[in-house]
C-alpha positions as CSV (number, residue, x, y, z in Angstrom):
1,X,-2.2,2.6,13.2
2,X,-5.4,3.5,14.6
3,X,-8.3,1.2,14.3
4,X,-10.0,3.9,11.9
5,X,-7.3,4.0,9.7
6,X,-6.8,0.3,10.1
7,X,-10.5,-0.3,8.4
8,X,-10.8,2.3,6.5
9,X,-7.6,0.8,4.5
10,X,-9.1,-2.2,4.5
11,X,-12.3,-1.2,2.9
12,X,-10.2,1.1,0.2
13,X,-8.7,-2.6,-0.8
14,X,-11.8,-3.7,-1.6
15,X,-14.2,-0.7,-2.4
16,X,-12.0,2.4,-2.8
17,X,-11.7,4.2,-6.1
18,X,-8.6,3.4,-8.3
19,X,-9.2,4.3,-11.6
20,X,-9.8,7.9,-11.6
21,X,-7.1,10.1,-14.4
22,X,-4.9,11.4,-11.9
23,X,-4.6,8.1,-9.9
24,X,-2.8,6.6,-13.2
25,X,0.9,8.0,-12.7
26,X,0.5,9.8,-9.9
27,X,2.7,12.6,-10.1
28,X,2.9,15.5,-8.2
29,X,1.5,17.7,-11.2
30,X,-1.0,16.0,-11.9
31,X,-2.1,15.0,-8.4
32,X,-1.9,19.3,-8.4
33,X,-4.2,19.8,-11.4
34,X,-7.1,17.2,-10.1
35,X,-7.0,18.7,-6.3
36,X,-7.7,22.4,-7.1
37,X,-10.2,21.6,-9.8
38,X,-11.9,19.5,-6.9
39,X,-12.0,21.7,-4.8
40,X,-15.9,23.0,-5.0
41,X,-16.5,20.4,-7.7
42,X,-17.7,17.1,-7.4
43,X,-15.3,14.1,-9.3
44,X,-17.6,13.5,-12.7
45,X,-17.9,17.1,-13.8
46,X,-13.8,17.5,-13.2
47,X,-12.9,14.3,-15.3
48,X,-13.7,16.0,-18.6
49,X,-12.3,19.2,-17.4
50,X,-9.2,17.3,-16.3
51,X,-8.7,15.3,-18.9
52,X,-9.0,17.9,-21.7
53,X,-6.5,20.4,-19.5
54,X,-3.8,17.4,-19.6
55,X,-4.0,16.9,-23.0
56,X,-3.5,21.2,-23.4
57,X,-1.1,20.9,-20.5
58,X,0.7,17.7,-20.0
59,X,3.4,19.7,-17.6
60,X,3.8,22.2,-15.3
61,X,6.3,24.0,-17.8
62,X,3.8,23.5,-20.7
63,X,1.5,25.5,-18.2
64,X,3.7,28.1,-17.3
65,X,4.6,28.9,-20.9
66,X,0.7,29.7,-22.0
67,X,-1.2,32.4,-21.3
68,X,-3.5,33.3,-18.6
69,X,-6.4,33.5,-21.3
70,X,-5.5,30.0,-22.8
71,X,-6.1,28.9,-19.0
72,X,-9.2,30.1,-18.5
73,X,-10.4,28.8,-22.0
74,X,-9.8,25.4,-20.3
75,X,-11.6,26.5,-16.9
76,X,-14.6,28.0,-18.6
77,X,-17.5,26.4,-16.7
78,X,-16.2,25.1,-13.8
79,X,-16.1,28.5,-11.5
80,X,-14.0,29.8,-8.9
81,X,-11.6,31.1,-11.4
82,X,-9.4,33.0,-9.1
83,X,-7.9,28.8,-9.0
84,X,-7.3,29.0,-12.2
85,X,-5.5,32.3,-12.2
86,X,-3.4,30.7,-8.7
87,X,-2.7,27.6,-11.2
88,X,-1.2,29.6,-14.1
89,X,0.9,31.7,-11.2
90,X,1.9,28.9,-9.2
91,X,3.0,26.7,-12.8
92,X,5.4,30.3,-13.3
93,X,6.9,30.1,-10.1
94,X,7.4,26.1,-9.6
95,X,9.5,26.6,-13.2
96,X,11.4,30.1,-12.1
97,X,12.2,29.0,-8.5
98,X,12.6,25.5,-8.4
99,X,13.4,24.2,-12.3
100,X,10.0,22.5,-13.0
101,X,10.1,20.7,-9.7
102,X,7.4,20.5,-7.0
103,X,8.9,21.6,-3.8
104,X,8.9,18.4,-0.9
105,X,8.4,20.5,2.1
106,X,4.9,21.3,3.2
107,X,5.5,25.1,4.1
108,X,7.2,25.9,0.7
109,X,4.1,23.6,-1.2
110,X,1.4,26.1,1.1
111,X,3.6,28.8,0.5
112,X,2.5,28.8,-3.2
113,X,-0.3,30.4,-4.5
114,X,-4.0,28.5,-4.3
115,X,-2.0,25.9,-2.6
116,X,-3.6,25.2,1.4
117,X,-2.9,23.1,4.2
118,X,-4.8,20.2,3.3
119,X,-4.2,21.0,-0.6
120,X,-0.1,21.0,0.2
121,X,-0.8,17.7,2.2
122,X,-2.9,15.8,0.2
123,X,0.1,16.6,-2.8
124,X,2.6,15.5,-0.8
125,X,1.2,12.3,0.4
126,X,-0.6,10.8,-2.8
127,X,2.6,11.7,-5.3
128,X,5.5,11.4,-2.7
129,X,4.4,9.0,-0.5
130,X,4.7,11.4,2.6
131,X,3.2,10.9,6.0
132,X,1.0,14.6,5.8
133,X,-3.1,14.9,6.8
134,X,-5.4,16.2,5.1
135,X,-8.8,17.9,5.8
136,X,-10.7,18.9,3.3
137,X,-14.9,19.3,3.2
138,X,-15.5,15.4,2.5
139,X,-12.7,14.6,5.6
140,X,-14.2,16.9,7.6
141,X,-17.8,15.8,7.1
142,X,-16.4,11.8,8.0
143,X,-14.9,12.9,11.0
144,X,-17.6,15.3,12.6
145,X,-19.7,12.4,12.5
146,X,-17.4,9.8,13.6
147,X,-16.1,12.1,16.7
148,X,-19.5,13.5,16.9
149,X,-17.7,17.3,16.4
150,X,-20.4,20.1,17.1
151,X,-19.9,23.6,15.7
152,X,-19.6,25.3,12.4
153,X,-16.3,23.2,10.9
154,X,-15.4,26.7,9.4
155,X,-14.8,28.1,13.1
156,X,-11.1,28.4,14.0
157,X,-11.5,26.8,17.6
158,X,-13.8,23.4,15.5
159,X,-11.2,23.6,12.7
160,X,-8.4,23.6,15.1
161,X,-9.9,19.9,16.6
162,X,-10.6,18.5,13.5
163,X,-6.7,19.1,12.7
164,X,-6.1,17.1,16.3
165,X,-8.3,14.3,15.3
166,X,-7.3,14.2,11.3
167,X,-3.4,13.9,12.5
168,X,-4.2,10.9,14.9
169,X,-6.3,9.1,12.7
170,X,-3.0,9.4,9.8
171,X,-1.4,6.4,9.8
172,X,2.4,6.0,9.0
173,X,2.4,3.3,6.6
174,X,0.3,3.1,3.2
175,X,0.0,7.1,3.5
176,X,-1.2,7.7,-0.1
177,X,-3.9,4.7,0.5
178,X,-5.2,6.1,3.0
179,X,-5.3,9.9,1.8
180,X,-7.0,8.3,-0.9
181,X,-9.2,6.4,0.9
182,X,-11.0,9.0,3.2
183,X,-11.7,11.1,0.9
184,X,-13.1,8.0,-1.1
185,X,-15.5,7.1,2.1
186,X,-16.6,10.9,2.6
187,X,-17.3,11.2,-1.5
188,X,-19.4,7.4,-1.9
189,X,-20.8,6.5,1.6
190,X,-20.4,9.5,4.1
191,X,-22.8,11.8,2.1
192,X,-23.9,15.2,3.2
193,X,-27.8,13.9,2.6
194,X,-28.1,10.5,2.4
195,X,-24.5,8.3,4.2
196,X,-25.2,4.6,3.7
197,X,-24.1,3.7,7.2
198,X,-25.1,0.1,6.6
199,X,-22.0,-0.4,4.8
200,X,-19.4,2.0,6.2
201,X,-16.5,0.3,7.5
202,X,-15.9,2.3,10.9
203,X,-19.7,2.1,11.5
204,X,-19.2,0.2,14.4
205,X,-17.2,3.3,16.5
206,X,-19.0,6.2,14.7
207,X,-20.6,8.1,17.4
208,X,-23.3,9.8,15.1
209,X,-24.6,6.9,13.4
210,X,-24.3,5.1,17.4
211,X,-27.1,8.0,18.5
212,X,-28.4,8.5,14.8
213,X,-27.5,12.0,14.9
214,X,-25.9,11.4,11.3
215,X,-28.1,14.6,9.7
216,X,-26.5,17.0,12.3
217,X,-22.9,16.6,11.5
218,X,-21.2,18.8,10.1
219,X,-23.1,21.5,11.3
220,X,-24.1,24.5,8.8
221,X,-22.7,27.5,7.8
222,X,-25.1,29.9,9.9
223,X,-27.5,31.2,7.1
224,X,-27.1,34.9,5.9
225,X,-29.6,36.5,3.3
226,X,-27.6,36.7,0.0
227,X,-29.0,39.8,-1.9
228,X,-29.5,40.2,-5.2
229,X,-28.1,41.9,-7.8
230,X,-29.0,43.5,-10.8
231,X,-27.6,44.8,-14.0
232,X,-28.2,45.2,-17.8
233,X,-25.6,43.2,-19.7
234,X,-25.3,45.0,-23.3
235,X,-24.4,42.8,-26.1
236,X,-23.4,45.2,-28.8
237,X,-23.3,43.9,-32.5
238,X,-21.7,45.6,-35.0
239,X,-22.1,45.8,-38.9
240,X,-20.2,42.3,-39.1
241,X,-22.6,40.8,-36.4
242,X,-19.8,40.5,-34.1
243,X,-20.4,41.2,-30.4
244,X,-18.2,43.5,-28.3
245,X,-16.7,41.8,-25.1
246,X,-14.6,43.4,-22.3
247,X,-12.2,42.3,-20.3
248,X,-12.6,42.1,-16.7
249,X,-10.0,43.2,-13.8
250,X,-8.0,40.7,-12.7
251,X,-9.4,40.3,-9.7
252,X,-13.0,40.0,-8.0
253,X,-15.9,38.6,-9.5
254,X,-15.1,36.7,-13.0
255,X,-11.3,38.0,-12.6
256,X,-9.6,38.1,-16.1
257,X,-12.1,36.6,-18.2
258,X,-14.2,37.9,-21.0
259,X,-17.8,39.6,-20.3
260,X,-20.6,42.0,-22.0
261,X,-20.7,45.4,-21.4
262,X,-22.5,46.4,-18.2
263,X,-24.9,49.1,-16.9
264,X,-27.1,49.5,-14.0
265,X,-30.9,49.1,-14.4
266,X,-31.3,53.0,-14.0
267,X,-29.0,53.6,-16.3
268,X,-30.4,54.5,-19.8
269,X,-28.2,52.2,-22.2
270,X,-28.5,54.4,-25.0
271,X,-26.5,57.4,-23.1
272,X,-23.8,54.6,-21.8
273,X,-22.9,53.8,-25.0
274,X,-22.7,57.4,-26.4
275,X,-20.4,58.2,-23.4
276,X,-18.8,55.0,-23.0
277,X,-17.9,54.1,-26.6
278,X,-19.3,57.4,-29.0
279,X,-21.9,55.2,-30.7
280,X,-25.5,55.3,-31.4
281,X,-27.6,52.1,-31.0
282,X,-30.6,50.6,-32.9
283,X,-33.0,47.9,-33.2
284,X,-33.1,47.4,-29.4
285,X,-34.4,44.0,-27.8
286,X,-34.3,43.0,-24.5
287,X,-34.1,39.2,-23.6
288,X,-35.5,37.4,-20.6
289,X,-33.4,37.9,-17.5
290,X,-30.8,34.8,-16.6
291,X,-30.3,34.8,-13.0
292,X,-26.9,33.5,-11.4
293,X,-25.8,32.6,-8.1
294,X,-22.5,33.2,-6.5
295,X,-21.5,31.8,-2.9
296,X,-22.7,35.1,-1.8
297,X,-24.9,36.7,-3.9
298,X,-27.6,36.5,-6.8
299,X,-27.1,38.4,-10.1
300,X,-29.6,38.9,-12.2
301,X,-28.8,40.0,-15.7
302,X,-31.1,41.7,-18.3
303,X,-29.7,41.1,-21.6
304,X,-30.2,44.0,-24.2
305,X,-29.1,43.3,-27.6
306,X,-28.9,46.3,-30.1
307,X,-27.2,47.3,-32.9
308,X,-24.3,49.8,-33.2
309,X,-23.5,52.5,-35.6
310,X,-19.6,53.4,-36.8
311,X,-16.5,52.3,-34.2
312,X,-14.1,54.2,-33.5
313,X,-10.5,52.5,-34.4
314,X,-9.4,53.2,-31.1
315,X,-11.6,50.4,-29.7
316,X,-9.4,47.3,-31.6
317,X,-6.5,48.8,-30.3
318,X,-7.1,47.8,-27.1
319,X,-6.1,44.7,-25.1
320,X,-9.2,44.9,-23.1
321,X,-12.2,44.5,-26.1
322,X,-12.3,42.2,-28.6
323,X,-15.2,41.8,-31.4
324,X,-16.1,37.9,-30.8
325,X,-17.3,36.2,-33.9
326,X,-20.0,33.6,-32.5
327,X,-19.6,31.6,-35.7
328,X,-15.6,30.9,-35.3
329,X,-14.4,29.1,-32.4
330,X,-12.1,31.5,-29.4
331,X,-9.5,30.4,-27.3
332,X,-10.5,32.8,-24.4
333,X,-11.8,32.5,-21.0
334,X,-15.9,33.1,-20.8
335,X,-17.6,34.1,-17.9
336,X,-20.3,31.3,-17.7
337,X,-23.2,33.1,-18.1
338,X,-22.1,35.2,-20.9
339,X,-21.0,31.8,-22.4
340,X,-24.7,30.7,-22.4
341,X,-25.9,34.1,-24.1
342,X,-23.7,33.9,-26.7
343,X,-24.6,30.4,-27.6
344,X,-28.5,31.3,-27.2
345,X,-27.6,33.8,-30.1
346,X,-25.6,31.7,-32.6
347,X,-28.6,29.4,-32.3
């Protein structure tokens, strides 16, 4: 054991965190669940997430047997939804290829689908006990500053090092402690913004806080522009005062969950819906613009609500529209923004 790992389990004895949901019965399905919805999300905004999605879904089989919609009900909010697409896949295949169990080897556990390196590890390690590293953005941010790492952690030939220096830090013994505790010491004391060095437990060898470079490490992502987008989002009412919502492709932006109607800015809105659908519109109002920001780009969205005249039957028929009721509760998966429209107009 290295003398990093040595006091960094020492410090989880004392200071680490132990009463998170998935640290109570540890299995390897739920130790799943709480690592992909972590990944992009900080610990208090999963807990209510998680611990409403156990309650839905208290095993992988329970998982596999809903549908894709039902799943992103439950993810609504917390973004990146291609994981929760990868979760309701990989729930299918754990039950068809290995009879409800999670596989023990680390290439057929990355072999599944949203499952990494350092996802597959950190499964293996904190439910069976195995001896696997782990690397993910709070790991990597303790260890650029304690090696003193420079470069972009994204780039293969940094990435490749921090792999070096993650497996000779892993200790042997206490494995699932210690997964637990580095992540623990990245997510309460080594802080992107403000690390409390004062009471870190490998202070003593950390060569940033040593030259008080601490703000350097990790170094950024090198800066691109993101553009903006911008499009008219239509929300159609119909004589019941229920709104028209779409289905979106599987994949790409917002893959399978439930939208408005879109348009360009050039486009007249009007003419969309006569080609689009067949229907006149009426009493047209446009609300102010929400803006939204993706990892790499803006959107912003100019609602236009309006009225519509007579549907044409062949519109219900479809598996991809769907008159929503704001007044009656929907188990289906809303893109967040959308989400917040729709509760601006049942208020």
């Amino acid at each position: 054991m290295s003398a990093f790992s040595n006091k960094l389990l020492n410090w989880f004895q004392q200071h680490g965190r132990k009463d998170l949901p998935w640290q109570q019965q540890p299995t390897a399905y739920r130790v799943w669940i709480s690592e992909i919805m972590l990944q992009q999300t900080q610990v208090k905004t999963v807990i209510p997430y998680y611990e409403k999605f156990m309650q839905s879904f208290p095993n992988v089989q329970t998982l596999a047997e809903t549908s894709t919609d039902e799943v992103l009900h439950h993810w609504s909010g917390l973004g990146y939804y291609a994981r929760a697409r990868n979760l309701h896949k990989t729930a299918q295949l754990i039950c068809e290829q290995y009879s409800g169990e999670f596989p023990r080897e680390l290439d057929e556990m990355q072999a599944l689908p949203g499952i990494g390196r350092s996802t597959a590890g950190a499964i293996l390690s904190l439910a069976f006990k195995q001896r696997q590293t782990i690397l993910d953005g709070n790991v990597k941010r303790v260890l650029t500053r304690y090696e003193a790492i420079e470069g972009w952690p994204g780039k293969v030939g940094v990435q490749k090092m921090l792999w070096k220096v993650a497996e000779r830090h892993t200790p042997t013994d206490d494995i699932e402690c210690y997964t637990q505790a580095i992540m623990d010491l990245g997510a309460t004391l080594c802080t992107r913004s403000k690390p409390d060095c004062d009471t870190c437990p490998v202070r003593l060898e950390c060569k940033a806080n040593l030259t008080g470079r601490q703000k350097e490490f990790p170094y950024s992502k090198p800066k691109k522009v993101s553009p903006t987008k911008k499009k008219i989002f239509l929300i159609l009412r119909n004589e019941k005062n229920e709104i028209l919502l779409e289905k979106r492709p599987p994949t790409g932006i917002w893959g399978g969950l439930w939208s408005l109607p879109e348009c360009e800015h050039e486009d007249d809105p009007e003419m969309v819906c006569q080609q689009r659908y067949g229907w006149n519109i009426s009493e047209q109002e446009m609300l102010d613009i929400v803006r939204h920001t993706f990892s790499h780009f803006h959107l912003e969205i100019t609602p236009l609500v309006a009225k519509v005249g007579v549907q044409k039957a062949v519109i219900m028929e479809s598996e991809q529209t769907l008159w929503y009721n704001t007044d009656q509760v929907h188990h289906i998966g809303l893109a967040a923004p959308v989400a917040g429209l729709l509760k601006t107009l049942q208020e």
